[in-house]
N, C-alpha and C positions, 0 to 999 in steps of 0.2 A: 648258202647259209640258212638252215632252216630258223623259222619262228621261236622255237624254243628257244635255238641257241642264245639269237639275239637278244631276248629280251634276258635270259640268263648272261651273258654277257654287262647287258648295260647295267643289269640287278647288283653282280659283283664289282665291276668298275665303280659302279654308288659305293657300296657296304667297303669297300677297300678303302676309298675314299676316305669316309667317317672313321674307321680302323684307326686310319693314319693319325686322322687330326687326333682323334682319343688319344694317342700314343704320346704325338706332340704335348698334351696337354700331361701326363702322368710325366713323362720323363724326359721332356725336351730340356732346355734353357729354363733355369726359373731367373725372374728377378732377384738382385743380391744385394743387401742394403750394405752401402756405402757408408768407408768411416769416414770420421768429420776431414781429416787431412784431404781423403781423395773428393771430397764433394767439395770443398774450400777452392781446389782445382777445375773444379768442372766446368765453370762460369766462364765467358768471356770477361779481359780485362777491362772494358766499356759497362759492364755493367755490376761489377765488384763481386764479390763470393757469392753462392747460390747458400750459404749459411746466412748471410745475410738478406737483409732486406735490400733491389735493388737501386744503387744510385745512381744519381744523374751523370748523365753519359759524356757531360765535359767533363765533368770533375768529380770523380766515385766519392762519397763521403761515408765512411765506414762508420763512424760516431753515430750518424741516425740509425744504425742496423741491428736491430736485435735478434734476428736468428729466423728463416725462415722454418725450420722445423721446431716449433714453440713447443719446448720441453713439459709442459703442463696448463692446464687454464688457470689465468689469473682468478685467484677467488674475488679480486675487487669488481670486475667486469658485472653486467646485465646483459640480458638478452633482451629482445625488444622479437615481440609475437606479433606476425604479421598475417593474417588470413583472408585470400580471397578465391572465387570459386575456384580456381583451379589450382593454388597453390598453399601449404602451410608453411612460414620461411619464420627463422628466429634469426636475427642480425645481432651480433656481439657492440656492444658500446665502445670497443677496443677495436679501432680502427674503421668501425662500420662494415666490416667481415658479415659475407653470408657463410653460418656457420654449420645451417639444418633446414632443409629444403624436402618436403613432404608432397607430393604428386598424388592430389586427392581421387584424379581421374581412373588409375591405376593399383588399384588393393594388389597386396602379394599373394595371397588365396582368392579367387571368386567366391568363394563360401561366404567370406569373413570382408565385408568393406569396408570396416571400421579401421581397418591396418590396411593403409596406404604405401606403395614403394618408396621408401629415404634414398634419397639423390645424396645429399650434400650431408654430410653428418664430421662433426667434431669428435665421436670416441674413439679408442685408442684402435680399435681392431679395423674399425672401418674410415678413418678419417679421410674428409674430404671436402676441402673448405676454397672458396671463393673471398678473394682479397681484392682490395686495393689500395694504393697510400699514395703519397707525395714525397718526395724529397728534391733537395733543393741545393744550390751550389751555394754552401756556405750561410746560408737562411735557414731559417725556422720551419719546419712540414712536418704533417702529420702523417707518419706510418700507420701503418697497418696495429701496431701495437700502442699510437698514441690512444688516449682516452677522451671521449667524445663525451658532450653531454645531450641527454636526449630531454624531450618534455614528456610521454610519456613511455610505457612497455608494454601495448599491446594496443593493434590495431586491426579492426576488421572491416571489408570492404560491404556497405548500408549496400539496403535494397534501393535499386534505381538509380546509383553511384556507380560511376566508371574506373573510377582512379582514390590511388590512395597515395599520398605523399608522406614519406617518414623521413624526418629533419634532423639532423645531429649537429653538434654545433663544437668546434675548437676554436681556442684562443691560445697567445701567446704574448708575453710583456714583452718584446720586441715589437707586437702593433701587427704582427700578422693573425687572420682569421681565418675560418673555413667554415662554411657550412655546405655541409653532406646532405642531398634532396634523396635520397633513394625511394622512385615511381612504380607503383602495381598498377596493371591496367586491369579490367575484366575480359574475362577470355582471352587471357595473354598469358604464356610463359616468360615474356621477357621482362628483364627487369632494368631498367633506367636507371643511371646514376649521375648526377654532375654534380660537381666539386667547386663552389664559389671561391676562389682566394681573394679577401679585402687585401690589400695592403699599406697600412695607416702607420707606417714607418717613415721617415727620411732617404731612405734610401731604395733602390728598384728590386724588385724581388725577382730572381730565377728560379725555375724548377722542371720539374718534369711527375706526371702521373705515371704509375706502373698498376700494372694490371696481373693476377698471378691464382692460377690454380694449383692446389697444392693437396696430395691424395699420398697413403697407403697401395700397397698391391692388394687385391680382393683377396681374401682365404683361400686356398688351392681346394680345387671339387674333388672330391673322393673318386677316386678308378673305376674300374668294372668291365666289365664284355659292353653292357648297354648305354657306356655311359657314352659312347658313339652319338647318340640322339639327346644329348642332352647338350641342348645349344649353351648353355650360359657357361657349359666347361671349356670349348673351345671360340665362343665369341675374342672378336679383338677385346682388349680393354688394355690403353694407353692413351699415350698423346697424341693430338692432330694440329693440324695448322694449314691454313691454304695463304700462299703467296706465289703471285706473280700467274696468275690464272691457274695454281696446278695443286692439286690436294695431296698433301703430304700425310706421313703415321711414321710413329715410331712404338715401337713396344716396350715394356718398361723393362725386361731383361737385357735391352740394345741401349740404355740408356748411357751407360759406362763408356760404348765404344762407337756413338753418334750422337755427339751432342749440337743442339740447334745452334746455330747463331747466324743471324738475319737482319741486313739494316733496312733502314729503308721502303718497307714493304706495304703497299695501299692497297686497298679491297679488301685485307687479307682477313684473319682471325683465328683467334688460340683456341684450344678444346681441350677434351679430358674425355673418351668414350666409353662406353662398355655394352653390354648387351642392351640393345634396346632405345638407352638413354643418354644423354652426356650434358654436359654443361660448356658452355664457351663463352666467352668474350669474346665480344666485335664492337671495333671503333666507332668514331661518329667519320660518316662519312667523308672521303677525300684526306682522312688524318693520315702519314706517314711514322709505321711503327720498326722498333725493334724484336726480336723475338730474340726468345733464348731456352733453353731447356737444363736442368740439375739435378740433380740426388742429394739428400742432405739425411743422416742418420735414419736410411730404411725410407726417407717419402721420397717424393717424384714432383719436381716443380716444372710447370711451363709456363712465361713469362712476356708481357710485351709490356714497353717502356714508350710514351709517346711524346712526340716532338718539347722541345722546351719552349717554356714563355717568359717571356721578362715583363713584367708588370710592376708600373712604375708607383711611386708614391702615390697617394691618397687615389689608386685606383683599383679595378678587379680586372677578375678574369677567371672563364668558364671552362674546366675538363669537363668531356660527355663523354661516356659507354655505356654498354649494354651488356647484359649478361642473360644469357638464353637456360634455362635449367629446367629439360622436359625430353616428352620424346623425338625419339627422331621420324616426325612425321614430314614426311617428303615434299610433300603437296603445299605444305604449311612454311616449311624452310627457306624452299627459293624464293619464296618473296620477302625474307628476311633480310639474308648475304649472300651475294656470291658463293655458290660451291658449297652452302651449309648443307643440301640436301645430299652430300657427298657424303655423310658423315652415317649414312644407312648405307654401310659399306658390304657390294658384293662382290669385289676383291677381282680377279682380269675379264671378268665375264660381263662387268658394269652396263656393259654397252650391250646386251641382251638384256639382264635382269632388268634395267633401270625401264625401260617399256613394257616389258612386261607388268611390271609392279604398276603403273601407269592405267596398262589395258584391267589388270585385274580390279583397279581402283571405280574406273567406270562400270566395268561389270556389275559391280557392289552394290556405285546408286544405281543401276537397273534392276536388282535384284533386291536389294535390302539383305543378303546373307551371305556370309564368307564363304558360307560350303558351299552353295549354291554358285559362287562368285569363281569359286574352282573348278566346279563342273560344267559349266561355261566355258572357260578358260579348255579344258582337258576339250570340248568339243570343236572351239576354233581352230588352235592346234593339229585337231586332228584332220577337220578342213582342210589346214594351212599342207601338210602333209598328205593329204589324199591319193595323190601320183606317184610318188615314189611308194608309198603303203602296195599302193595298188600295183606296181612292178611287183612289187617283191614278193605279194599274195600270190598274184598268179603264177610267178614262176615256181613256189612251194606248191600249188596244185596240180600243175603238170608234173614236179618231180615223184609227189605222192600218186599220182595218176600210172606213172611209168615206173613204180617202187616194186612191182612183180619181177622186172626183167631184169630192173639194177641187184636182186638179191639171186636171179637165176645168174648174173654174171660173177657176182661174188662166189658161187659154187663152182661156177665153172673154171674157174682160177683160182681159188681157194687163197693161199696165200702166196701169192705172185702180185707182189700188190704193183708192179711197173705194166703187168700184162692190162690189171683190172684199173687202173687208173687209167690207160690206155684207151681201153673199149667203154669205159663210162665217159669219156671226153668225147668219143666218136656219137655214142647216144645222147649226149647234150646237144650236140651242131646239127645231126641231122633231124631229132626233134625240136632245135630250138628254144632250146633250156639253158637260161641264164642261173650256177649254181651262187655266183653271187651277187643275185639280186637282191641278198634282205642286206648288205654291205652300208649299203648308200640312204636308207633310211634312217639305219643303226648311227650313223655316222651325221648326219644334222639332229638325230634326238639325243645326242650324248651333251653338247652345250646345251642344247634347250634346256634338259633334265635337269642338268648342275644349274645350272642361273635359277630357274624354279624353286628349285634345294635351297638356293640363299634368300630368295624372295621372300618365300614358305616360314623360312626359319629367324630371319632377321628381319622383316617387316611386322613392327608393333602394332598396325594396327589389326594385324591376324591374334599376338597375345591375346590368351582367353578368350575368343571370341566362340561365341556358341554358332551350332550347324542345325539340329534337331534331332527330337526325343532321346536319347541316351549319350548323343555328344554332346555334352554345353561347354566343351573346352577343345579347340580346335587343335592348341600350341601343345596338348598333353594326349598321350596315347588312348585310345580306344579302351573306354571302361568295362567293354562286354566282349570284344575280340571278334567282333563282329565284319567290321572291316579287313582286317587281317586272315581269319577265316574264307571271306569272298574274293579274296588275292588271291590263296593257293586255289580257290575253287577254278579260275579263271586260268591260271596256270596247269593247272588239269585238261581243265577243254582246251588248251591250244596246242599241250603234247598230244594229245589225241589228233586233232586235225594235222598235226603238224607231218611231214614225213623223216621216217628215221633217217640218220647219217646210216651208207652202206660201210663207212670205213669204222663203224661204232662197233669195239667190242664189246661182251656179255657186261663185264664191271663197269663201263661207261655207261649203260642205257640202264643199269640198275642204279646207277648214280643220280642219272636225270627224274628215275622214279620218285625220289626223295624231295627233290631240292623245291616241291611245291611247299612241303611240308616245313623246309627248311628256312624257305621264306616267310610263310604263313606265321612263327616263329619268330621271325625278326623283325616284320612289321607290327608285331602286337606288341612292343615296348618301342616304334618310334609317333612321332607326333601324328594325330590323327588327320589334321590337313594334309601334311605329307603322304599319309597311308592313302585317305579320299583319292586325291590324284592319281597314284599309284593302281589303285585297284580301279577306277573308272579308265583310264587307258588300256588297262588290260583287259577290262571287257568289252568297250570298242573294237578294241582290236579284233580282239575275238569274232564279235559280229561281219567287221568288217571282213576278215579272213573264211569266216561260212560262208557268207555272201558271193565271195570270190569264188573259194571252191566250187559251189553249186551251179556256176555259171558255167566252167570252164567243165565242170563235169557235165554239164547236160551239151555243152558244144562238142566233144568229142566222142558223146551216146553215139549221134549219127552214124560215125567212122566205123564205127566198130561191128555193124552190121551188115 
């Protein structure tokens, strides 16, 4: 298999690849919002309708439920402005609901830093809101929709201050209490919640905390030939959850005809993902939760419900979680939860990418630059690969070495193609030419490739990341075509050194004249770290293939005199 083919081969196995997912994304399964009767349904009976808010799992109390898809915002409500370095968050006084979550670290344009990426937002197009409540077997608790009182609405975290504690307070003329702590750290995405219940009743109080992310589908991405490279159109974006050592997803079109339900389940944790970012909830440690998954008029609820407490007269007792609302930085995650780092999802290939993503990390702090961090990457790689490269160069040299006789046998059998496969089989053996030796290369760089592909594309901390002079955005295509230009050039020099197929007719080897151009073309609309990689292998190669050549041509000068 000659050099061309190969990498022409693995170029189109890429580009099919992306085709596909494009396709999936224009016309696959969309998500379908659900009417009230079938989302009423959806719910296990343990944790009452997914229209509802969930109840306690001895005893469903349908009375505290007012609807988890909340037809509109209360105009009574406040929001309460939370700001610290790395987070903007506005919490609703209605329930203590995070209901707008601002990721200051990450602007939507490079240009513009003053617009920040919205994680969490309550409007109608993009809702996506982070709950929690209480309810209680036949007691008094405050849902998600009870009304909290707060002392102030707006908080900002002082200089040389680590934490900020936002307090909300419920009562009830039955003698139960609650106060809501919700904790900012500095330099944390996470957010702390615990839940006092006084109980200054006569009688013992039961309950249970529920925990509930609750989202819209994103707006469907517009089509296109290129819209291939545009990760946010085919990113996952759905629900996750890991229980019992194992990372789970579901997509929000599957919602309908796999819904969660899970007792029991420790370590574990809920999520909501999408390109780049997610939000989840995770227990306090050692807690044993339920999980559950529903639809309610067009949203998408995923839900964990934790152990009950009985908590007797004149006493308390503390619910604790966490709610993570940021990116999915890998390195940052494992020491979170179990499995959160799963949530930078690279889909069967995990078990490549997830090292690689690793090795390129270190690369980074050695370098200080992503492009730099790749083109590192592109040279270990090629290291790592150096022997098999190196079969499969030289057997392309010796075939282009011997390409006089294989085109005198082509003439001499013209179209007998049993004769001429014949005698080019016999001139393999007795010179010692492996035809497919570029096989076995092609064949460990195909996984490599792809796991890279998801690294490249779903590891946020490549987002925007600038390379130099004319790239300052890695995640966005080549603003001078520069790199895509140096792709086909490199796909030129390797037709060149390469040697022709003899079984190539006139229309095929006119075909191969193009397809430098034809790529040069397709890498200039995809991300430019993607391209970086792409076209530093192919001029590797390249070298490494003259290299060879020149060797194996001056080894058989000798012979020939």
């Amino acid at each position: 298999m000659s050099s061309t083919r190969s990498f022409l081969l693995l170029a189109l196995i890429a580009v099919g690849y992306m085709i596909y997912s494009a396709w999936e994304q224009d016309y696959g399964p969309k998500p379908q919002a659900s009417t009230p009767a079938a989302a009423a349904n959806a719910a296990p009976a343990t944790t009452g309708s997914v229209r509802d808010v969930p109840s306690a799992a001895s005893a469903p109390n349908p009375q505290s439920a007012p609807g988890a898809a909340d037809a509109g915002k209360d105009p009574a409500a406040q929001t309460i402005t939370v700001s610290t370095d790395l987070l903007r968050v506005e919490i609703s006084t209605l329930g203590g609901s995070v209901v707008r979550a601002d990721l200051l670290a990450y602007p939507i344009d490079p240009k513009d830093k003053t617009k920040p990426v919205r994680l969490l937002d309550d409007s109608a197009e993009h809702f996506f809101v982070a709950q929690t409540g209480l309810v209680s077997n036949g007691g008094a608790a405050p849902n998600h929709k009870a009304s909290f009182h707060v002392e102030k609405t707006s908080y900002e975290l002082a200089a040389g201050s680590d934490k900020i504690e936002v307090p909300l307070t419920w009562t009830d003329a039955s003698g139960i209490s609650v106060r809501k702590v919700v904790v900012f750290t500095r330099g944390s995405y996470l957010i702390e919640t615990h839940e006092e219940v006084t109980n200054a009743s006569a009688a013992p109080w039961t309950g249970n905390e529920y925990r509930q992310l609750q989202r819209t589908a994103p707006p469907a991405h517009s089509g296109g030939l290129f819209s291939m490279y545009n990760s946010e159109a085919y990113a996952f974006v759905g629900a996750a959850w890991y229980a019992q050592g194992k990372f789970n997803k579901l997509a929000f079109a599957k919602f309908a005809e796999s819904t969660l339900s899970k007792t029991d389940v420790a370590g574990g944790w809920i999520a909501m993902l999408q390109h780049y970012f997610f939000a989840a909830f995770i227990p306090a440690a050692g807690e044993t939760d339920q999980y559950s998954t529903g639809t309610a008029d067009g949203r998408y609820l995923i839900y964990a419900m934790s152990p009950t407490q009985t908590i007797a007269p004149n006493a308390s007792g503390t619910f604790a979680s966490r709610l993570y609302v940021g990116p999915k930085l890998q390195s940052d995650l494992a020491n979170i939860a179990p499995g959160l780092e799963l949530t930078a999802d690279y889909g069967i290939l995990t078990f490549i990418a997830q090292p690689m993503h690793w090795v390129l990390l270190q690369l980074h702090k050695f370098s200080g630059n992503w492009g730099v961090a790749i083109i590192l990457l592109v040279l270990l790689l090629k290291l790592a690969l150096y022997k098999p490269s190196e079969a499969q160069y030289r057997s392309m040299a010796k075939m282009k070495q011997f390409q006089p006789r294989m085109e005198a046998l082509k003439e001499r059998y013209g179209d007998d193609k049993q004769k001429l496969n014949a005698a080019m089989m016999e001139l393999y053996k007795k010179e010692k030419i492996n035809p497919l030796g570029g096989c076995l290369p092609i064949l460990i760089q195909m996984p490599i490739f792809f796991a890279l592909l998801w690294v490249l594309q779903e590891s946020v901390e490549l987002r925007q990341a600038p390379f130099f002079g004319w790239i300052q955005n890695l995640s966005a295509p080549d603003p001078l075509f520069i790199l895509p230009i140096l792709n086909g050039v490199a796909m030129l020099a390797t037709q060149w050194l390469s040697p022709a197929s003899p079984g190539m007719d006139p229309m095929q080897q006119r075909m191969m004249k193009f397809m430098p151009l034809i790529f040069a073309v397709m890498f200039a609309f995809a991300p430019a770290g993607l391209t970086l990689y792409w076209t530093m292998n192919g001029w590797l190669s390249l070298l490494q293939q003259w290299v060879i050549t020149k060797r194996v041509g001056a080894m058989a000068a000798p012979a020939k005199t």
